[in-house]
C-alpha positions in Angstrom: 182.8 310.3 75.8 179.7 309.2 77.8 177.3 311.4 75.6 178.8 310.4 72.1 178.3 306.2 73.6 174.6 307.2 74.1 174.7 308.2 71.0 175.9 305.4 69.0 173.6 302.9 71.6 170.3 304.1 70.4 171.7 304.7 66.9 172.4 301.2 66.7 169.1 300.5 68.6 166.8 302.0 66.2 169.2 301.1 63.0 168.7 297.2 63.4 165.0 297.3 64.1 165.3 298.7 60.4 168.5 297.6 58.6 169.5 295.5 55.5 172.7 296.1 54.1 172.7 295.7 50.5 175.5 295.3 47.9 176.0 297.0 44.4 174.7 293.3 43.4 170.9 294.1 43.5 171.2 290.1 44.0 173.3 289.8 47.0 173.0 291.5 50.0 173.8 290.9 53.6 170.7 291.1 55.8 170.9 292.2 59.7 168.1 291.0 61.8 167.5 291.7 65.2 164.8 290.1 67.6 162.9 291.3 70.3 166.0 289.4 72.4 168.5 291.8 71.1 166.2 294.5 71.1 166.1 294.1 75.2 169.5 293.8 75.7 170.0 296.7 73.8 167.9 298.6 75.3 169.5 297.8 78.8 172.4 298.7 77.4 171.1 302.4 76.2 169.1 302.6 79.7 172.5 302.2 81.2 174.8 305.0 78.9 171.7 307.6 79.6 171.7 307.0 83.0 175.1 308.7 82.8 174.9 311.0 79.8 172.0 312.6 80.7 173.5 313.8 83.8 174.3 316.4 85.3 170.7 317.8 84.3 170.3 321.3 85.4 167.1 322.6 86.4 165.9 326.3 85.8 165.4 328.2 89.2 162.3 328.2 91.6 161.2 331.4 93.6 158.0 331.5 95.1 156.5 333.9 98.6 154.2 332.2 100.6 152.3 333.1 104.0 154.0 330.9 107.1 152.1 331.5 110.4 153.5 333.3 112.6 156.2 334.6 110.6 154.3 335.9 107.7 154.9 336.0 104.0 158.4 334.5 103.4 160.2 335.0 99.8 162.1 331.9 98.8 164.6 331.4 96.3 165.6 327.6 95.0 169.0 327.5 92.9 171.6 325.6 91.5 169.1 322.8 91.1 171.5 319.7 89.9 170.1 316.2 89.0 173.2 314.2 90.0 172.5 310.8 89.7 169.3 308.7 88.3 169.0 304.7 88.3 166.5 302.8 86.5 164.8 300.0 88.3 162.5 298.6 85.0 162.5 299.3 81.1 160.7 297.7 78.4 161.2 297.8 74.9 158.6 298.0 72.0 158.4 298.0 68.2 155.2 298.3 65.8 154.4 299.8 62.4 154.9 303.2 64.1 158.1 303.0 65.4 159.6 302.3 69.0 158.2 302.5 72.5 160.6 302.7 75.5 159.5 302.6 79.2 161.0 303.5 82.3 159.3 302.6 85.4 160.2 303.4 88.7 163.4 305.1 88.5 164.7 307.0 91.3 167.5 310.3 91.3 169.4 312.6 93.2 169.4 315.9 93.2 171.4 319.1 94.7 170.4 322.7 95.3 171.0 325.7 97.0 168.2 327.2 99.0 167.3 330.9 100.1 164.8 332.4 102.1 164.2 336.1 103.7 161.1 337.9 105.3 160.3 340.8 108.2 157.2 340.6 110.8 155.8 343.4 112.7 157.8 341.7 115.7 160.6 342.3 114.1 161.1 345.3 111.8 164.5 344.3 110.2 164.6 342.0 107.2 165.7 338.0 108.5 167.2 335.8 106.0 169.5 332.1 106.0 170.6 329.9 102.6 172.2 327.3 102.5 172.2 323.3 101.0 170.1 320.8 100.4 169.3 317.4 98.9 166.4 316.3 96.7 165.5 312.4 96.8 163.4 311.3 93.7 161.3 308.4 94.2 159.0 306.5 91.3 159.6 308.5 88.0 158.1 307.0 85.2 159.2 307.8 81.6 157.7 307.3 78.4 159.6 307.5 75.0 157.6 306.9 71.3 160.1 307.5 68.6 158.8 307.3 65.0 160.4 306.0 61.8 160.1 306.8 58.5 162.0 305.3 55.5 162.4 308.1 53.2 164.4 306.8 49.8 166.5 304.7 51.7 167.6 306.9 54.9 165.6 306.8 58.3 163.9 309.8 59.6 163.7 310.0 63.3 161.2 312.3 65.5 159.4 312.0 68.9 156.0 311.2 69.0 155.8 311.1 73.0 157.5 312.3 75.2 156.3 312.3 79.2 158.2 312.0 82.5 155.9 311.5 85.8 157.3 311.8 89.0 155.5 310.9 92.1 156.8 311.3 94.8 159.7 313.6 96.5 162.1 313.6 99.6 163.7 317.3 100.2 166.4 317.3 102.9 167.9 321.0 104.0 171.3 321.6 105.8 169.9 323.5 108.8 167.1 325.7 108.7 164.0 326.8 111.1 161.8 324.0 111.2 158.8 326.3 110.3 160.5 327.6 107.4 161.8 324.3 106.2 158.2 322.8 106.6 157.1 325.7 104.4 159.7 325.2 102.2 158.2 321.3 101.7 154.5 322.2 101.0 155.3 325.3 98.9 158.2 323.9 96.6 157.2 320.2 96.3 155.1 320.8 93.2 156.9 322.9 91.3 160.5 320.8 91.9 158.0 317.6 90.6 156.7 319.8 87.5 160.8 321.2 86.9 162.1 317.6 87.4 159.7 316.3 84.7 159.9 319.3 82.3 163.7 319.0 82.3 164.0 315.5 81.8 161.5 315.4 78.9 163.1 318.1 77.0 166.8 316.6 77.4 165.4 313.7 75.7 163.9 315.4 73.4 166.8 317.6 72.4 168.6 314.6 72.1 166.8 312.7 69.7 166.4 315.8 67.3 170.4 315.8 67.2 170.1 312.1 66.8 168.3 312.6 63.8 169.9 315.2 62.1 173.2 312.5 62.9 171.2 310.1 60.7 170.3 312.6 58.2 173.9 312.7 57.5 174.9 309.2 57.5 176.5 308.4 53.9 174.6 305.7 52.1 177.3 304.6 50.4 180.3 303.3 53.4 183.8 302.7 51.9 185.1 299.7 52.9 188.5 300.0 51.4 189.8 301.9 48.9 188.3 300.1 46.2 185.1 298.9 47.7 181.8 300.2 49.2 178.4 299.0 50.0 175.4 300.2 49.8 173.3 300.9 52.8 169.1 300.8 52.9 167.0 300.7 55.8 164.1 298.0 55.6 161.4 296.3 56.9 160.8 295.5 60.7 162.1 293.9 63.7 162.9 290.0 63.2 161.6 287.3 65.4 165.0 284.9 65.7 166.3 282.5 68.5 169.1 284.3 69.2 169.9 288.4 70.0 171.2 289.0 66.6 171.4 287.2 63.0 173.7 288.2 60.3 172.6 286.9 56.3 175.2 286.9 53.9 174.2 286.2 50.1 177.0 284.4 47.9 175.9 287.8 45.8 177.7 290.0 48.1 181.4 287.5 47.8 181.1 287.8 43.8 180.6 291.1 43.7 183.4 291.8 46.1 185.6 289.9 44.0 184.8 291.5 41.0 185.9 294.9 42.7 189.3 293.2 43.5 189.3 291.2 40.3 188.6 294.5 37.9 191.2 296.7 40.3 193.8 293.8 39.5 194.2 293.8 43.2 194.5 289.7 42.6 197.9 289.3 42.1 200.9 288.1 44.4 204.6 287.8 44.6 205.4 284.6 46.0 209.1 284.3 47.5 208.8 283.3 51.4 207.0 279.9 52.4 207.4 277.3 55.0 209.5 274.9 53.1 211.9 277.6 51.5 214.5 275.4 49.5 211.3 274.9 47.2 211.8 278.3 45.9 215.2 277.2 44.6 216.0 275.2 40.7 218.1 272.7 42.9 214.6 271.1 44.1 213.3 270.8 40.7 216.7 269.6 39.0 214.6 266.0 38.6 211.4 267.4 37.7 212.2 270.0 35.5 215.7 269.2 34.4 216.2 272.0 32.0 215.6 274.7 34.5 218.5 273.5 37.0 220.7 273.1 33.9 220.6 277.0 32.6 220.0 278.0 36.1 221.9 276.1 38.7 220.7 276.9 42.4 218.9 279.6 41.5 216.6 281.6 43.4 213.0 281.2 41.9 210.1 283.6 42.5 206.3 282.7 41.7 204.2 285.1 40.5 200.5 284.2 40.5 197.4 286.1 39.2 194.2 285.2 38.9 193.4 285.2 34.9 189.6 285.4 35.5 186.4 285.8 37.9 186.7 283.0 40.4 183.2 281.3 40.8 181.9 281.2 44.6 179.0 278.8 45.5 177.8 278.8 49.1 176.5 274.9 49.7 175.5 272.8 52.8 177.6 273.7 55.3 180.7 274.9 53.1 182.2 277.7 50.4 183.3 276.1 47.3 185.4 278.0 45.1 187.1 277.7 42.1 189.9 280.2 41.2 191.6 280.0 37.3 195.1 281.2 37.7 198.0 282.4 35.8 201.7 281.4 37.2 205.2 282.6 35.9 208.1 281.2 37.3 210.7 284.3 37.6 214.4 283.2 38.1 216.4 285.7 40.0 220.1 285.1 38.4 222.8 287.7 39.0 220.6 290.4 40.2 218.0 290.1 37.2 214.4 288.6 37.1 214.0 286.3 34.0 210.6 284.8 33.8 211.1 281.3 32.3 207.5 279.6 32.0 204.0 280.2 32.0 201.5 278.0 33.5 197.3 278.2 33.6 195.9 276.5 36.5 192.7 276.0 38.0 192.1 275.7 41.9 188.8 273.8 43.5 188.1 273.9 46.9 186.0 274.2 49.6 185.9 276.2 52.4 184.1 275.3 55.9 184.2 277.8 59.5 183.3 277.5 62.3 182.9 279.7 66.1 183.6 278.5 69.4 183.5 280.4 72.3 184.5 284.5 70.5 187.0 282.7 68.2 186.4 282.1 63.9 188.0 278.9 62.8 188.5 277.8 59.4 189.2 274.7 57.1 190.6 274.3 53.4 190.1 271.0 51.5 191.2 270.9 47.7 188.6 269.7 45.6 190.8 269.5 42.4 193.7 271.0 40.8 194.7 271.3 37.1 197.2 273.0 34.9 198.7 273.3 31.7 201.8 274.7 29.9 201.1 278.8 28.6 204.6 278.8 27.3 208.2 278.3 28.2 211.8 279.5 27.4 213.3 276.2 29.3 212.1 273.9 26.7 208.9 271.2 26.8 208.2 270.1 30.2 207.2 266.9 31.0 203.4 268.2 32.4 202.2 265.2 34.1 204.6 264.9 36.1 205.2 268.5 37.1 201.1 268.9 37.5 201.4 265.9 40.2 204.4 267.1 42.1 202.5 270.6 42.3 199.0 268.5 43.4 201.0 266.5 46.1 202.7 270.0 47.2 199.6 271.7 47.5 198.2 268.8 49.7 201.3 267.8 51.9 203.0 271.1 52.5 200.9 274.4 51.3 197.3 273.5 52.6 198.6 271.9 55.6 200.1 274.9 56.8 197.3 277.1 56.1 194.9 274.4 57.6 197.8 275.0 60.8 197.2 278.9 60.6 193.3 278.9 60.4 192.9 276.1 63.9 194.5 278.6 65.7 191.6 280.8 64.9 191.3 284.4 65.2 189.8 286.1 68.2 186.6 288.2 67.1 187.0 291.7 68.3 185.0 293.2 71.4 182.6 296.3 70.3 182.3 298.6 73.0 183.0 296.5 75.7 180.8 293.3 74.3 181.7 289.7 72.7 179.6 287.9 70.9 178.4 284.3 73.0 177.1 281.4 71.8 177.4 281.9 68.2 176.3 279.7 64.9 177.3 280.0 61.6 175.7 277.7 59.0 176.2 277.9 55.7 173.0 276.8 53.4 171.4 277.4 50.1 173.9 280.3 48.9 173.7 281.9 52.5 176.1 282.3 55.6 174.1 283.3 58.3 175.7 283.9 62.0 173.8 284.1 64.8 174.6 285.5 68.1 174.2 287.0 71.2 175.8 289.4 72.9 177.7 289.2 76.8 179.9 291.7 78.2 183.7 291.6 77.3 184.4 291.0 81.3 182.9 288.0 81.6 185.6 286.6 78.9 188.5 288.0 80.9 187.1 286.6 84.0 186.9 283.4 82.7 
């Protein structure tokens, strides 16, 4: 679990120092910029998921005779060398044309082994030997990481230009021991656990970004997001300098073209028979509007269905969404069992959307703008259309965008990603963009609060 987090961190690390998301709509797109704000904070975030997934780091074993006085030449054996635990004390972050630079400076780890020893003098003719435990101390390791990018046709190829680990200074600690041989132990083996310690960490990086990359050679570039729609994914241009960790562009482009999808998959199209105010769905309420209906249909059930008869347009203006959606309505009566549609109606729908975030929660806001509609055709008989156009107008302001108004202040709480919220987030809406900015905080904090 740990590893495949590491993973995804400096996936989406090196992603957004590169990433625009684009539409079919080679006119709309949805642009994601990240500063060198969000670039830190994700980069303390992947510091902290490799200090874990990294570990345990296993180092290859160290056996090495050397000449004690007194005793003579000793053959020692170093096993079961185990980096246990690292922390990082400083990290940087980096981006130019070449790619990314990450720094770690004086990091300290733990480490675990099994030491061995044996050797004969002329004093003493048999062979003497001990093993046992001991414990490595780390102190000061620097690391170095240069990744470079390349935007092949749209997909980012990822390789290691640099790769170094320095460590400079060690602790070793035995469990028991002659203190002759354990001082031996220090001066011969000090160098070569420094060189294994900074081998080992520079090639588990290094394997790790080569399976990075071969994760990004595989990434689609074409991400379903339902059944009927996908979008088109690029990787472009560089790191953005914004006030905030993260910004988030959405062209109007990208809403049209989404609704075309919908439109053209006649996924637009509704059954309405449950609402706030349910005796509206009945001929008995209409028996003075539309007298003719009541009278062949008396308290009667009544079913609307509604589609939308062609593209809606979208505009994004100052600080708002304004839409306007042409529909088709049939009123269905449901009379012993059957559906009998009984008139048709075209209507057209203007309004305007605004939204807002406070705190991790979206908020939202319906006005209507204007509303029209005229008879398609009817089996009830002429209809007095004025007056039926302005009882629908006042329902649609007193009783149907009320309620939704009701439903969208209650908001909807923006989900956490891995254990973060977004804080301190703005969306604006201007010149045919939404942009959201925002930064990141950890999910806790919220529950704390």
């Amino acid at each position: 679990m740990a590893r495949s987090i590491f993973i995804f961190v400096i996936f989406f690390l090196i992603s957004f120092c590169y990433t625009h998301v684009r539409s079919n709509d080679q006119e709309g797109y949805i642009t994601v910029d990240i500063s060198n704000k969000g670039l830190d904070f994700l980069k303390d975030l992947l510091i902290e998921k490799a200090e874990s997934s990294l570990l345990p780091l296993y180092l290859p074993k160290i056996e090495k005779a050397v000449k004690i006085p007194i005793v003579g030449k000793v053959h020692m054996v170093l096993s079961n060398i185990t980096m246990e635990r690292i922390d990082v004390i400083s990290s940087t972050v980096k981006t130019d044309d070449n790619g990314i630079l990450i720094a770690v400076s004086g990091a300290t780890a733990n480490l675990s082994m099994n030491w061995k020893y044996s050797y004969s003098t002329w004093l003493i003719p048999i062979a003497v030997s001990d093993q046992g435990s001991a414990t490595i101390r780390v102190e000061d390791m620097d690391i170095g990481l240069t990744l470079s990018l390349k935007n092949l046709q749209g997909s980012l190829m990822l390789s290691v230009q640099d790769c170094g680990c320095n460590v400079k200074d060690i602790s070793i600690k035995l469990d028991g021991g002659a203190s002759l041989v354990y001082q031996g132990l220090v001066d011969a083996f000090e160098g070569k656990i420094v060189s294994a310690v900074e081998n080992a960490v520079s090639k588990k990086i290094k394997g790790g970004i080569v399976k990075l990359d071969s994760v990004l050679q595989s990434l689609p570039k074409e991400v379903p997001i339902t059944n009927i729609a996908s979008m088109n994914i690029t990787f472009v241009d560089d790191p953005k300098e914004v006030d905030k960790m993260a910004r988030i562009s959405l062209h109007e482009g990208v809403l049209k073209s989404a609704s075309a999808v919908y439109f053209k998959a006649k996924k637009m199209h509704w059954i309405v028979d449950n609402i706030s105010d349910q005796s509206l769905l009945n001929t008995a309420s209409w028996r003075f509007i539309i007298p003719q209906l009541y009278k062949m249909y008396p308290n009667d059930e009544i079913n609307l269905n509604i589609s939308v008869s062609s593209l809606p347009t979208i505009k994004i203006e100052k600080q708002q969404i304004d839409v306007t959606i042409p529909l088709d309505v049939v009123i269905d009566v449901l009379d012993a069992g059957e559906v009998i549609p009984v008139a048709g109606f075209s209507m057209v729908i203007s309004a305007s959307i605004s939204a807002e975030i406070s705190g991790n929660t979206l908020f939202g806001r319906v006005k209507l703008n204007q509303f029209s509609m005229s008879l398609k055709w009817s089996k009830i008989g002429d209809l007095h259309m004025r007056l039926v156009q302005s009882v629908i107008s006042t329902m649609l302001k007193t009783v149907i965008l009320p309620y939704v108004n009701v439903q969208l202040r209650k908001g909807h709480l923006l989900p956490a990603f891995h254990g973060y919220k977004l804080q301190d987030t703005q969306i604006v809406c201007v010149d045919s963009w939404i942009i959201i900015s925002s930064d990141l905080a950890s999910a806790k904090r919220f529950r704390i609060a």
